[in-house]
C-alpha positions as CSV (number, residue, x, y, z in Angstrom):
1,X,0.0,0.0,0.0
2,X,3.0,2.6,0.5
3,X,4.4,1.5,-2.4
4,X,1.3,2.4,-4.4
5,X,0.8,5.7,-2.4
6,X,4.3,6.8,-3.1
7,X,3.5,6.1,-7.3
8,X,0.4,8.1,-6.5
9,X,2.2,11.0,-5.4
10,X,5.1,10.9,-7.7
11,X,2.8,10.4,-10.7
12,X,0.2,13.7,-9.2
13,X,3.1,15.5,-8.2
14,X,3.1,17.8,-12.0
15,X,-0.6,17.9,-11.6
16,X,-0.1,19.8,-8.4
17,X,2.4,22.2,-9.3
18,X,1.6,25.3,-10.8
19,X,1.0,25.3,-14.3
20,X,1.3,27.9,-17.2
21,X,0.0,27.4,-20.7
22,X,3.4,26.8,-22.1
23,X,3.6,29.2,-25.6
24,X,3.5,26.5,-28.7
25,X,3.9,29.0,-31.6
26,X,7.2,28.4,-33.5
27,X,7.5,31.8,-34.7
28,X,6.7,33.4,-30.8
29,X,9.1,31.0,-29.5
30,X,12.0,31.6,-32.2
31,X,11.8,35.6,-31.3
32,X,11.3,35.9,-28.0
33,X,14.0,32.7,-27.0
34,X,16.7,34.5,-28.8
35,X,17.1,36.4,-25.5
36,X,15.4,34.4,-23.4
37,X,12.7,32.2,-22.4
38,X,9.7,32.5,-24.1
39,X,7.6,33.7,-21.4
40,X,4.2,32.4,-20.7
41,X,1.7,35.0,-21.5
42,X,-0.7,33.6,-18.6
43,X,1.8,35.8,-16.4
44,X,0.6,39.0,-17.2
45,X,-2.9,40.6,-18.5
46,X,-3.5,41.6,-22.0
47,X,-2.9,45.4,-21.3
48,X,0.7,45.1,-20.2
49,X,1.8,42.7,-23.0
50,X,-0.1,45.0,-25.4
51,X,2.1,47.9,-24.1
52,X,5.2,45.7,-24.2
53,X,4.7,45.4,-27.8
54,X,3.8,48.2,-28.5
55,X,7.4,49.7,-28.4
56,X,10.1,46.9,-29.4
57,X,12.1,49.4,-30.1
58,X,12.6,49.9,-26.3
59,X,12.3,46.4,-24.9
60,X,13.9,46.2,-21.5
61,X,17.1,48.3,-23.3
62,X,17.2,46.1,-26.5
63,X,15.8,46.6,-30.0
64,X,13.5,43.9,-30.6
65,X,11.9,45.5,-33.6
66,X,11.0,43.1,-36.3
67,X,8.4,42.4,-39.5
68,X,5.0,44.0,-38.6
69,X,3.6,40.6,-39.8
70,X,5.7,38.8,-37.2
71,X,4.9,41.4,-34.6
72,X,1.0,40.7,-34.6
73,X,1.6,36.9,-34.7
74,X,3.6,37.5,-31.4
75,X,0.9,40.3,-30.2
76,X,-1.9,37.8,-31.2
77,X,-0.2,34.9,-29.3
78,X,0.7,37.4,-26.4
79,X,-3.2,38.3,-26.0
80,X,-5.2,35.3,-26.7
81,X,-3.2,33.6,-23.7
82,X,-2.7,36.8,-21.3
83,X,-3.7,36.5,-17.5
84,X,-7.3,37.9,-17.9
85,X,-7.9,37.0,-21.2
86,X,-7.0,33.3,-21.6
87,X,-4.4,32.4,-19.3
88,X,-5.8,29.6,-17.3
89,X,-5.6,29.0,-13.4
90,X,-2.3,30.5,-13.9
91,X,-3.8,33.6,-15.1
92,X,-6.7,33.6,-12.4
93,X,-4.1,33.3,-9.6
94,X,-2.1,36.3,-11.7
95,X,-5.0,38.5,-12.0
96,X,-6.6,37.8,-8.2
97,X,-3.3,40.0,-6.8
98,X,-3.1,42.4,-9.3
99,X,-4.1,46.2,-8.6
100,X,-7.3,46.7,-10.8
101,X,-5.7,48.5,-13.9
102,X,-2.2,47.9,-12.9
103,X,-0.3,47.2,-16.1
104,X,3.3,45.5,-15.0
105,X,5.6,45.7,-17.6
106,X,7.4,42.7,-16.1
107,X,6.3,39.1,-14.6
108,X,8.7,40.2,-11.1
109,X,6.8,43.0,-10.9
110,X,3.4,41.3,-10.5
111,X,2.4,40.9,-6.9
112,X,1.5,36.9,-7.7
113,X,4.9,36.6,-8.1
114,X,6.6,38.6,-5.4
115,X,4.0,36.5,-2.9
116,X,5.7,33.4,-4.6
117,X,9.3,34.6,-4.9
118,X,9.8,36.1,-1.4
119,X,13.1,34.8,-0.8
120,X,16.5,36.2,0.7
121,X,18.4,37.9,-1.5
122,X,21.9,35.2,-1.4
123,X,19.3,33.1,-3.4
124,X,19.0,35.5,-6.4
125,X,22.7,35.9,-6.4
126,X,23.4,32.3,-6.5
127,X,25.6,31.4,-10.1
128,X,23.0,30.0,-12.4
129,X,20.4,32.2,-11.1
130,X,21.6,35.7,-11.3
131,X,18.3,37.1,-12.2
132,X,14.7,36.8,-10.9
133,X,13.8,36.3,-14.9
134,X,15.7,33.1,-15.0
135,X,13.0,30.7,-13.8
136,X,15.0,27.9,-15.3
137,X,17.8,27.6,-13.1
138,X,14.8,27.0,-10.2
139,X,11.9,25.3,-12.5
140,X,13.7,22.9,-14.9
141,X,10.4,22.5,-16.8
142,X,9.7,26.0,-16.6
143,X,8.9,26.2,-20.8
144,X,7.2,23.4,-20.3
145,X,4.9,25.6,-17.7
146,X,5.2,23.5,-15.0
147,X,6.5,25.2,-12.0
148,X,7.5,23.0,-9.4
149,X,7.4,24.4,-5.8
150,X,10.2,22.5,-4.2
């Protein structure tokens, strides 16, 4: 019987963790991974990723202009799946912290994910962390959507 509990467990153990849509489009993933993760746009509501692309020019210091037909894929991809639009249980948890018409231009800057990421500052300064944006080096599946809490 603790055998089979234990498979039980292991096998719910994804179910339970927090999960994000994980973004499937090829052309979404191509841009936005060429600097890093493709992040899942159940992380922040439709008005902050509308801003975000709204000037690529300016995006967090870099230039990430590109085609305007490749922009709107990106946009489209960005809105159908945002927080309050589309995003899930992911995007309900989001959107139940969030100031009513707060637009965060970044997922740190949500209050879901400060509540989540409290932690001492040594840990963001650990090598292979380095920034709060990383979620890899602390959620291995993390593009997968799957965020583990460990």
């Amino acid at each position: 019987m603790k055998k089979f509990a234990l498979a039980f467990c292991l096998a719910a153990s994804p179910a339970l963790a927090d999960f994000a849509p994980p973004i499937t489009d090829p052309v979404t993933l191509k841009a936005c991974g060429e600097c890093h993760m493709a992040f899942q746009p159940s992380f922040l509501p439709a008005r902050s990723w509308d801003k975000m692309m709204a000037n690529p020019a300016d995006h967090f210091g870099d230039n990430a202009t590109m085609a305007p037909d490749k922009a709107a894929q990106i946009r489209k991809v960005l809105m159908d799946g945002a927080a309050d639009t589309n995003g899930g249980r992911m995007g309900s948890k989001v959107m139940k912290r969030q100031a009513a018409g707060a637009t965060p231009l970044r997922i740190t800057e949500t209050a879901w994910f400060q509540r989540k990421h409290d932690l001492p500052e040594r840990v963001w300064k650990r090598p292979g962390v380095v920034t709060k944006s990383n979620c890899v080096a602390c959620h291995p599946a993390a593009e997968k959507g799957i965020y583990e809490d460990d």
